[in-house]
C-alpha positions, 0 to 999 in steps of 0.5 A, a space after each residue: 028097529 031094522 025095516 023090513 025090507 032091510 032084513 036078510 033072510 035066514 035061508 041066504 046066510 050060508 050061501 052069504 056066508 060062503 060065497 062073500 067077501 070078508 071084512 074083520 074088525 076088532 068086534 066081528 066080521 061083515 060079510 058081503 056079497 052082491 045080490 039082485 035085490 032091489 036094496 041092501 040087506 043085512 042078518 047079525 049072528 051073535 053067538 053064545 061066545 059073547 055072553 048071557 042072553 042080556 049081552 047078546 041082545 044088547 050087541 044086536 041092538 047097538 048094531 041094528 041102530 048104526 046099521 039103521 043109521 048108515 041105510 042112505 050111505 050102503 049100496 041096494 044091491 049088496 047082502 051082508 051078514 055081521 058076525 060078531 065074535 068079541 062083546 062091545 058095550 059101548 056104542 061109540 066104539 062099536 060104531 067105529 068098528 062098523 063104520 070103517 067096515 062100511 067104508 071098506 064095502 063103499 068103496 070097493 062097490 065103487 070100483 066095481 
């Protein structure tokens, strides 16, 4: 489980989702945005598209454990929301996914 500290609030999704920089992959989109908030926050959207209730959960499960697992590596001033739109069982690949897309925020924070 996610801590809660590390969780974004639904009410910032839209403006995240608007105002953020973008970053497809094969499974779904992270959108970023910097914030003032004294650590990293992230929500997941998982719609109807992927599947029955069962696929959806499981999906978000797998992203909040390689989310959990990568919190050292990511910035505390970012707000990010995953948007999922192609379903993936399988954790490696996911992971893959999402670990190029992370680099992509590491190192564009980096520059900035």
């Amino acid at each position: 489980m996610l801590p809660q500290r590390n969780k974004l609030n639904p009410i910032k999704f839209k403006s995240v989702l608007n105002q953020g920089m973008k970053i497809r992959g094969e499974y779904g989109m992270l959108v970023v945005l910097r914030s003032n908030e004294s650590s990293f926050k992230i929500g997941f959207i998982v719609s109807k598209k992927i599947g029955n209730a069962v696929a959806r959960n499981r999906m978000t499960r797998l992203l909040r454990e390689i989310i959990k697992k990568n919190l050292s590596e990511l910035s505390n001033n970012i707000e990010a929301v995953y948007v999922a739109y192609k379903y993936c069982n399988n954790y490696e690949q996911l992971q893959k996914d999402l670990d190029k897309q992370i680099q992509t925020i590491i190192s564009s924070t980096k520059k900035n």
